[in-house]
SEMIMAR-477585 format. One record per residue (C-alpha): residue in one letter; x, y, z. Coordinates in nm, 3 decimals. Layout:
N
resn;u;v;w
A;X;Y;Z
...
//
This chain:
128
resn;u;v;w
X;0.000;0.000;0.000
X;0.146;0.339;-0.073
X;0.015;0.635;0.111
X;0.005;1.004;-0.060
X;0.243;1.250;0.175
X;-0.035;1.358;0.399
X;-0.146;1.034;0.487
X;0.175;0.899;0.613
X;0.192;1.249;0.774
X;-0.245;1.175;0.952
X;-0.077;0.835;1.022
X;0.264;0.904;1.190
X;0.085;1.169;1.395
X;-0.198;0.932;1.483
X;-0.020;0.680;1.598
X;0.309;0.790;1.677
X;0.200;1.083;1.937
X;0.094;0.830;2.166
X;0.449;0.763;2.247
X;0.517;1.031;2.426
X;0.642;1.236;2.119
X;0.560;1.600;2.058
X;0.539;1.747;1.717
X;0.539;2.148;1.624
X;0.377;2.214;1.250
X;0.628;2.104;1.010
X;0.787;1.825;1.186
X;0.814;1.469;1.058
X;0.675;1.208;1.274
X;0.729;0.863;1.234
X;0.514;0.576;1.416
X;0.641;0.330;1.719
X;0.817;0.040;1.503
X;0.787;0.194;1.191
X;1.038;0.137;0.898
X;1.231;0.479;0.869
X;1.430;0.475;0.598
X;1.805;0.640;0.635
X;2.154;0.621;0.531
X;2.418;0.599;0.784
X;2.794;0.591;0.823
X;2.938;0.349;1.108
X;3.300;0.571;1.203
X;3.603;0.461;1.259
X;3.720;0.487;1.577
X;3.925;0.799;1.630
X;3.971;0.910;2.008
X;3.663;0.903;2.184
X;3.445;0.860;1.858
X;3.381;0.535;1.619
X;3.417;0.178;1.667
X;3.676;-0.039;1.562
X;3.492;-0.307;1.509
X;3.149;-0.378;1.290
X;2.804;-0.421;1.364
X;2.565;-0.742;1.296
X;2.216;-0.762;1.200
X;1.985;-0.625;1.492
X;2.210;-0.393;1.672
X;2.016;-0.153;1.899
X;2.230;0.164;1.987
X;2.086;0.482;2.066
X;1.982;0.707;1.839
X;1.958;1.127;1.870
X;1.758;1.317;1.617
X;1.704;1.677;1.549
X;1.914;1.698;1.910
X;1.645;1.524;2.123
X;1.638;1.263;2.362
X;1.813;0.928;2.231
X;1.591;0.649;2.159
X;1.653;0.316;2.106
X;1.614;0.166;1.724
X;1.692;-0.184;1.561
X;1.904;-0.140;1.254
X;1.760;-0.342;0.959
X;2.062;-0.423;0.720
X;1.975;-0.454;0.359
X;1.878;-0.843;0.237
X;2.209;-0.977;0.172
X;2.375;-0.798;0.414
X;2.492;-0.930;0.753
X;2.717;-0.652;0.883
X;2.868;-0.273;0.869
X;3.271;-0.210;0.859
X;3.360;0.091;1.046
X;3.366;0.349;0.787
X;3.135;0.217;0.566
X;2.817;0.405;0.428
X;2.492;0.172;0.423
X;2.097;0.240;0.335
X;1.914;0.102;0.584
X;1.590;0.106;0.746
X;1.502;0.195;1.128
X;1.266;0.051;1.372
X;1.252;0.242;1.729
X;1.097;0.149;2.027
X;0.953;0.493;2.049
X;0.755;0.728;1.826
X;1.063;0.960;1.640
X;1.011;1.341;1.540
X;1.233;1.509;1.364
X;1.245;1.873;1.205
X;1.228;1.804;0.794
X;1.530;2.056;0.798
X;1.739;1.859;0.950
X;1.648;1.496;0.906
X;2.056;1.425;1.024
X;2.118;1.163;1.373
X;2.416;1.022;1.558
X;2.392;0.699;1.736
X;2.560;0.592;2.050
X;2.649;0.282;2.268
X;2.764;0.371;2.592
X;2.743;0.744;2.556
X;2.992;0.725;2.282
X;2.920;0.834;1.909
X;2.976;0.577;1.704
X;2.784;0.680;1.417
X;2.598;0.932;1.215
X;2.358;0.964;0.925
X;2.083;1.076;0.764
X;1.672;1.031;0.750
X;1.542;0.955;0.407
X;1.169;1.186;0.461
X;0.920;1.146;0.216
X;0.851;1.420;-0.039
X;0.554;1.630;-0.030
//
């Protein structure tokens, strides 16, 4: 099923807000466990940033959008794919455990494990 803009928009709102996420007009708002789609770039470990060694299928770190709260979101890896080198770019999709809003200007994130950043990339929103 593919929904026009503004029903994905009615949607997210409808069933996201019920996590405990607040929206202002022009945010994006994306429902409890659904797929967000983003690109993301795993660092290498420099200092007190990156890992130095990949991630599997399933990881869970902590994710920070639009400078919120963190929240906690299940990487899905593409089919095919079972892991993520430090330094490697990678579409993938998100599932959080909590309803995510982010400002459609700046659709960017870090995640952390352990209060270190380990990563960082970017929403894919839908167009209007």
């Amino acid at each position: 099923m593919v929904l026009s803009f503004r029903q994905w928009v009615f949607t997210a709102v409808a069933l996201g807000l019920a996590g405990g996420a607040h929206a202002a007009p022009g945010d994006v708002v994306f429902a409890v466990h659904s797929p967000i789609p983003a690109q993301l770039t795993l660092l290498k470990e420099q200092g007190a940033v990156g890992r130095s060694n990949p991630f599997y299928k399933g990881y869970r770190p902590s994710f920070f959008f639009s400078g919120k709260s963190d929240v906690m979101c299940a990487i899905q890896l593409p089919d095919g794919q079972d892991k993520v080198d430090p330094g490697e770019t990678v579409d993938v999709r998100l599932e959080c455990i909590d309803s995510v809003v982010v400002k459609a200007e700046k659709p960017s994130f870090v995640f952390k494990e352990g209060g270190r950043t380990v990563g960082e990339g970017k929403l894919t929103l839908p167009t209007p």
